[in-house]
C-alpha positions in Angstrom: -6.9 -0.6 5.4 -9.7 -0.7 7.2 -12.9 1.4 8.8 -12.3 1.8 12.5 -10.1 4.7 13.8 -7.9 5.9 16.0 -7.2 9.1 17.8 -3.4 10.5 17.9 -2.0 13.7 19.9 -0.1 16.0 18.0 1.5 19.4 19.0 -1.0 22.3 16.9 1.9 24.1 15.8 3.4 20.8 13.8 -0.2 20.3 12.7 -1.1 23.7 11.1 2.4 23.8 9.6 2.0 20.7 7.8 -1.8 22.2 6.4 -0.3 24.9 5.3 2.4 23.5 3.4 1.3 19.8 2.2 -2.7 20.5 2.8 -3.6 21.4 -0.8 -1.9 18.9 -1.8 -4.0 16.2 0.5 -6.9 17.9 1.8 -6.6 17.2 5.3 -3.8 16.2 7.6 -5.9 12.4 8.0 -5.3 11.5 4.3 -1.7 13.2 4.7 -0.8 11.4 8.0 -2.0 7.8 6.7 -0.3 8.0 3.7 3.0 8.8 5.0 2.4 5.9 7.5 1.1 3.4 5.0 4.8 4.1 2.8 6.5 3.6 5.6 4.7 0.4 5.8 5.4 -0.4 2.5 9.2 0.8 2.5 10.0 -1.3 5.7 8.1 -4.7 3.3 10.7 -3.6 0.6 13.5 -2.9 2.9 12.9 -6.6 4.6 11.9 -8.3 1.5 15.9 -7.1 0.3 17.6 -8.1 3.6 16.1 -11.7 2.8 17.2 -12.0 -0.7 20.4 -11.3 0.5 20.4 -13.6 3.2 19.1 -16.6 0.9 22.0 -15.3 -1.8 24.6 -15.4 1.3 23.2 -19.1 2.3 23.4 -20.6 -1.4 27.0 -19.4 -2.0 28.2 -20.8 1.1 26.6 -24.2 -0.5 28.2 -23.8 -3.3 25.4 -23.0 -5.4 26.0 -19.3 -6.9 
């Protein structure tokens, strides 16, 4: 996403559970932390992109047209 960071407060005991259970599977809780955040990211695109096709479906059978 980009180079620049930023600096986030977490409570230590949240922190060295998540290393100890996800850590080997990410390396450190930086990569773990921006990948959850960039799916959520992606799941609230998907999640809007679906609310809009439904919207646009709603619109063209009030028109008549589906």
């Amino acid at each position: 996403m980009g180079d620049q960071w930023r600096v986030a407060r977490l409570p230590q005991d949240l922190c060295v559970a998540v290393e100890q259970r996800m850590g080997q599977n990410f390396g450190s809780l930086d990569a773990l932390l921006t990948f959850v955040l960039e799916e959520l990211l992606r799941e609230d695109a998907a999640e809007l992109d679906q609310a809009e096709e439904r919207l646009v479906a709603q619109r063209l059978r009030e028109l008549g047209y589906i």
